[in-house]
N, C-alpha and C positions, 0 to 999 in steps of 0.2 A: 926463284923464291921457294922455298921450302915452307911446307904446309902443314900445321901440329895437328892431329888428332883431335876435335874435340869430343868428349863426355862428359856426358850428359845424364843428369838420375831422371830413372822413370821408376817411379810410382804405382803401382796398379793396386785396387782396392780390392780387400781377401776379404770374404766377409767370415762372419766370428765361426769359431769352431771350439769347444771344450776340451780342454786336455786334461782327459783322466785322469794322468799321474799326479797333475798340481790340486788332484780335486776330491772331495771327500766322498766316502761311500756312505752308505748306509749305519746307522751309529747305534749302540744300545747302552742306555743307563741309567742309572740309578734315580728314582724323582728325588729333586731338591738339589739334582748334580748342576752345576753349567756349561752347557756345551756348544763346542767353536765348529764350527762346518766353514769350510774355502771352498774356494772356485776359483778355477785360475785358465784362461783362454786365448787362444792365439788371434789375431787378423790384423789387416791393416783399411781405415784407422784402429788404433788398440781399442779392443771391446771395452765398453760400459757394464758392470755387471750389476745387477737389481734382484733382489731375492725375495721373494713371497711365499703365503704359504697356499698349497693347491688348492687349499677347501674355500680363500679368503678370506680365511682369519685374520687375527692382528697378531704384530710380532711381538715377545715380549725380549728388548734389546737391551747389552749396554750400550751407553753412549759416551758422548768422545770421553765427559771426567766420569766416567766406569755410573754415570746416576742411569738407573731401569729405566724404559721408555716402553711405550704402548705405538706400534706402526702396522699400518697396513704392508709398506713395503720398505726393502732396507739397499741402498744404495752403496756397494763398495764389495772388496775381494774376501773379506772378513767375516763372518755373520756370530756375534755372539749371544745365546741365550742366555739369560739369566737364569736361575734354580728353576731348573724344566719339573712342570709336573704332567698328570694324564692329558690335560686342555691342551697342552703344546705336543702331544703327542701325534703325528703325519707325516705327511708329505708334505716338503719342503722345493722350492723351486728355484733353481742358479740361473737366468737367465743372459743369455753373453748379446750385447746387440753394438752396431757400429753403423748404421744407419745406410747396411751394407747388405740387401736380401738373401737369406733369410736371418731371422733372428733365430737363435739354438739356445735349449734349456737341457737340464738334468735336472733330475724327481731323485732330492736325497731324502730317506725316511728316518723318521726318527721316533725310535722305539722303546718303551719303560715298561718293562715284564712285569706281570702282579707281583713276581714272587720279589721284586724290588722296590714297588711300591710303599710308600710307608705308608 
C-alpha cells in the first residue's frame, strides 16, 4: 500500500507591522485643502487599522456619502479630512493592531504654514 503525502496549512499569528511604502508621510497644505493620509500594514490576522489624533482631538472626516463628521477615532486604511484648517493642524496616529502583541503606530503630521493660511 502506497502512502500520499498529506499537507497540511499551518497558520502562525505575525502580529502587525506598518509598511512604509503603502503609508503616508508627513503632509503640508494649504487651509481650506482636504487631505487623504493611508496606512497600509502587514500581519497575520490582517491588521485592524484606527487612526486618532495624538493630542485627542476629534477628527473632522468624510463619510461613507462624502457628509463631514466630527470623531474621536476613524476606523479603516483611508483617513480623509475635510478642508483642514489651524485646529486640525498635528499629529496624526495610524495605529495597525490584530489582537496579535504588540500593537504598532506611526505619528503622521500634518502641517498648514502661515504663509498658506488664509
Amino acid at each position: 500500500m502506497i502512502q500520499k503525502p498529506v499537507l497540511q496549512n499551518i497558520y502562525t499569528n505575525v502580529p502587525p507591522d506598518i509598511d512604509d511604502s503603502g503609508t503616508s508621510g508627513d503632509i503640508t497644505v494649504k487651509e481650506g485643502e482636504n487631505v487623504t493620509f493611508t496606512c497600509s500594514a502587514t500581519g497575520h490576522p490582517k491588521p485592524r487599522i484606527l487612526w486618532r489624533r495624538e493630542d485627542g482631538g476629534h477628527l473632522i472626516v468624510h463619510g461613507d456619502s462624502d457628509e463631514i463628521q466630527k470623531v474621536e477615532t476613524f476606523r479603516g486604511r483611508t483617513l480623509k479630512l475635510a478642508r483642514v484648517d489651524r485646529r486640525q493642524m498635528g499629529a496624526y496616529l495610524c495605529i495597525a493592531s490584530n489582537d496579535v502583541p504588540p500593537a504598532v503606530s506611526k505619528r503622521i503630521t500634518l502641517h498648514i504654514p502661515e504663509s498658506f493660511m488664509q
